[in-house]
C-alpha positions as CSV (number, residue, x, y, z in Angstrom):
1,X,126.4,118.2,99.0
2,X,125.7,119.8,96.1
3,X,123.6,118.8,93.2
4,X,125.0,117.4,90.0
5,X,125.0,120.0,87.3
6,X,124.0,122.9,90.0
7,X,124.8,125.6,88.1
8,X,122.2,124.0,85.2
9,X,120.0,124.6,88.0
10,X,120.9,128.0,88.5
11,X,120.8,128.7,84.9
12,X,117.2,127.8,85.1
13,X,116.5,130.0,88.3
14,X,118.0,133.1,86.6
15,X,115.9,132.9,83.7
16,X,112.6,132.1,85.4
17,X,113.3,135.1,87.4
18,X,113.5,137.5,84.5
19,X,110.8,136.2,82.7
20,X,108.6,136.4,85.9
21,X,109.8,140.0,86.1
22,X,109.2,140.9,82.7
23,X,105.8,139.6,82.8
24,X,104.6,138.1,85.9
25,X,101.7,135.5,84.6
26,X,104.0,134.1,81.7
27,X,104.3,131.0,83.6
28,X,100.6,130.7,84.9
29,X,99.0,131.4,81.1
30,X,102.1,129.0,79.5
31,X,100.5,126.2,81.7
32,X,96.8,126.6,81.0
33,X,97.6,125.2,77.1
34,X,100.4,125.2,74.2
35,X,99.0,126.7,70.7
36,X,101.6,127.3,68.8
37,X,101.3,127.9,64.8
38,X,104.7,126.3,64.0
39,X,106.1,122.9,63.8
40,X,109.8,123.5,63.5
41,X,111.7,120.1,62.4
42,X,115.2,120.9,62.5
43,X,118.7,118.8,63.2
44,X,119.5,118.1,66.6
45,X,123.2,119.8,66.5
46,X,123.6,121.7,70.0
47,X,124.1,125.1,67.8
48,X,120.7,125.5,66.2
49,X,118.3,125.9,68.7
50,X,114.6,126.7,67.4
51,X,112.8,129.1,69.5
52,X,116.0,131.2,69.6
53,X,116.8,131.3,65.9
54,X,112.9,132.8,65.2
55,X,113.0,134.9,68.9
56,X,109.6,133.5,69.5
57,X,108.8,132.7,73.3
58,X,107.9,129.2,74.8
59,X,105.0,127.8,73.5
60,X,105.0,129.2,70.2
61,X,106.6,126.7,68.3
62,X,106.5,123.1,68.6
63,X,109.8,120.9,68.0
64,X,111.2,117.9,66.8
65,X,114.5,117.3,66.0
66,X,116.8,114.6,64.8
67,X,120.0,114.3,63.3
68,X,120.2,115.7,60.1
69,X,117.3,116.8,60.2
70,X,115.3,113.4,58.4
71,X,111.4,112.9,58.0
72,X,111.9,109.0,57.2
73,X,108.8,107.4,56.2
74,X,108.8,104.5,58.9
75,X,110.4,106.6,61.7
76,X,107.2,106.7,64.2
77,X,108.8,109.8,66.5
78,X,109.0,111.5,63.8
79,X,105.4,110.8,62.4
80,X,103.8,111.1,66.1
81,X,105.3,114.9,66.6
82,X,103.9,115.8,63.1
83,X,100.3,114.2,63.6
84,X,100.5,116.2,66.8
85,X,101.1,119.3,65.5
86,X,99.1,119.0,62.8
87,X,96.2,117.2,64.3
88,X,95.8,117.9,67.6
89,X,97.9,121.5,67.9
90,X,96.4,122.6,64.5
91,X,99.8,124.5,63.8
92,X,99.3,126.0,60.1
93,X,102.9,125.8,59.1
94,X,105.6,123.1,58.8
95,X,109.6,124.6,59.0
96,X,112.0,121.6,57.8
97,X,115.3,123.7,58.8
98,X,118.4,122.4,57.6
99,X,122.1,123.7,58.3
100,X,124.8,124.4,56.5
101,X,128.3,123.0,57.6
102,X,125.7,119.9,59.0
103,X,128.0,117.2,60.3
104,X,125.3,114.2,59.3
105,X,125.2,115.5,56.3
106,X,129.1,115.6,55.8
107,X,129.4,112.2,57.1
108,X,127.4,111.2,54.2
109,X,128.9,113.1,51.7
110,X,132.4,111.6,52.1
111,X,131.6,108.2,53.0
112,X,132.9,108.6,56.7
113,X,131.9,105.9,59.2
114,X,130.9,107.2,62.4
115,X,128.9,104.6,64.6
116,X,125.4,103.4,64.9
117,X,124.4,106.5,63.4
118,X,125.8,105.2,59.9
119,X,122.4,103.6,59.5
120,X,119.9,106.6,59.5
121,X,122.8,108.6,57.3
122,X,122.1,105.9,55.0
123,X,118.9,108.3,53.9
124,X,121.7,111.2,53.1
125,X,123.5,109.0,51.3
126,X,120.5,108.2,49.2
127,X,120.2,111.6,48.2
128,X,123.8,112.4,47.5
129,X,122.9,109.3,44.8
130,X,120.0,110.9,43.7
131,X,121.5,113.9,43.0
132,X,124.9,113.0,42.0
133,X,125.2,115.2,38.6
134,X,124.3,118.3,40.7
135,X,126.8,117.8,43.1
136,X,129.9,116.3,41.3
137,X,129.5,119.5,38.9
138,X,130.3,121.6,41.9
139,X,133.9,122.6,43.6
140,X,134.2,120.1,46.1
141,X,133.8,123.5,48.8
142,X,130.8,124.0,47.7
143,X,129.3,120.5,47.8
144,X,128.7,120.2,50.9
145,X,126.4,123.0,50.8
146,X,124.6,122.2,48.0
147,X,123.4,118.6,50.0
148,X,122.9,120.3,52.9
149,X,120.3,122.2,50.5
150,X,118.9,119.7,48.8
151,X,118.4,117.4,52.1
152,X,116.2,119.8,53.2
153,X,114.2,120.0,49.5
154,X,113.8,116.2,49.6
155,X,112.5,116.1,53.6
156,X,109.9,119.0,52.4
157,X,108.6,116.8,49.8
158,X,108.9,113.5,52.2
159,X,106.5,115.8,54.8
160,X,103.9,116.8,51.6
161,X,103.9,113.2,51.1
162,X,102.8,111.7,54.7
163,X,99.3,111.0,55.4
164,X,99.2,113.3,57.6
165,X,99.8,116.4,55.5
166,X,97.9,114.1,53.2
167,X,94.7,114.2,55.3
168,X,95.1,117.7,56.4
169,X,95.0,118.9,53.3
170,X,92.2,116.6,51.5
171,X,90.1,117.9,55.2
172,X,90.5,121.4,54.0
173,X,92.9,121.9,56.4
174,X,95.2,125.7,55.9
175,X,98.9,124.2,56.6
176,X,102.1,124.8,54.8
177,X,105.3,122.7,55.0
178,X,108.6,125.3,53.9
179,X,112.1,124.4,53.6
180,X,114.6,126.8,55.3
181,X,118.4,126.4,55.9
182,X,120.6,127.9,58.5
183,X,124.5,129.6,58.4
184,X,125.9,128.9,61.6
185,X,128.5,131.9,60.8
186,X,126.2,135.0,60.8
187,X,123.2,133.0,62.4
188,X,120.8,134.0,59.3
189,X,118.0,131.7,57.5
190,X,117.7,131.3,54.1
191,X,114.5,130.7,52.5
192,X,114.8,127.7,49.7
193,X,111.8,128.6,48.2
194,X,109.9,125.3,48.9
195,X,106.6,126.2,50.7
196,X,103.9,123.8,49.5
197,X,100.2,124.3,50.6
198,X,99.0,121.4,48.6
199,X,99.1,117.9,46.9
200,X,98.8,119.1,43.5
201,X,101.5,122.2,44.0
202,X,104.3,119.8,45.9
203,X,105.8,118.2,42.7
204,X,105.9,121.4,40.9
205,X,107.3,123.4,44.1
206,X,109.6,120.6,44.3
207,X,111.3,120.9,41.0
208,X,111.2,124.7,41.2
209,X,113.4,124.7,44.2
210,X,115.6,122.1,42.3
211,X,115.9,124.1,39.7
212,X,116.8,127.6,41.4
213,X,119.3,125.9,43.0
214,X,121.2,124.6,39.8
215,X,121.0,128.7,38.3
């Protein structure tokens, strides 16, 4: 009888196979220890995978991911993978990667009840309040852009703010958190100019990339 999902399983023995033959001790080295630089926290929609949108390898960046892409203050998974990274991997940058087109986010944006899920939205919907001038100046096309934006701004700052970027940075600690959004129709990144290396640059950072984003 064959397996559930076999050709999952042959997927996986296809790819194994060419990255053995393209470099047979990928595997071996990959096992010995994981020391990646980046800790990529990005939305868990199927279409924007992490390792492939930055062609690096396994093993060079570390993930979490979550739906729309939220670093809540009280949400422990979250916390645990970026104490990790930080602490224990000693990755020097932070990517919060948004998307455009972001179905969370759109949920949010026009009050659209969807399930359990409705609860951890509720954080979206905190920032459509928060920056309701901003968006209700826009054509409604282009608003939900502009959240999906400015979800990923706020996340940045919520990561600046955790203790542990907090600590990292008062230890001396060279780490980064950026703020990136993705087009899912030409598969580019967009930089929102949000990198923040420090407590007393994250405010100003902050309302620089609020700013640019109103010009």
């Amino acid at each position: 009888m064959a397996l559930p999902l076999q050709h999952l399983f042959e997927n996986n023995r296809q790819w194994a196979e060419k990255i053995t033959r393209n470099e047979p001790d990928f595997f071996e080295n990959l096992a010995r220890q994981q020391a990646p630089e980046y800790l990529w926290i990005g939305c868990s929609d199927s279409r924007v995978p992490a390792n492939e949108l930055i062609n690096l390898l396994p093993g060079e960046v570390f993930v979490h991911r979550n739906v729309a892409n939220l670093i809540v203050h009280s949400d422990l998974n979250c916390l645990s993978a970026l104490q990790f990274g930080v602490d224990v991997l000693g990755v020097k940058h932070v990517i919060v990667t948004g998307h455009y087109g972001c179905g969370g986010v759109a949920a949010a944006l026009d009050n659209k009840r969807v399930g359990l899920v409705d609860n951890w939205l509720r954080h979206i919907h905190d920032i459509k309040q928060k920056h309701d001038a901003k968006l209700f100046a826009l054509d409604p096309a282009e608003r939900l852009d502009r959240l999906c934006e400015l979800n990923v701004i706020e996340q940045v700052l919520n990561a600046c703010q955790t203790t542990v970027v907090q600590d990292a940075w008062l230890r001396g600690q060279e780490l980064t958190v950026h703020g990136w959004v993705y087009r899912l129709t030409n598969g580019r990144l967009h930089d929102l100019s949000v990198s923040i290396s420090s407590t007393e640059e994250a405010l100003d950072r902050y309302r620089d990339a609020l700013d640019a984003l109103s010009r």
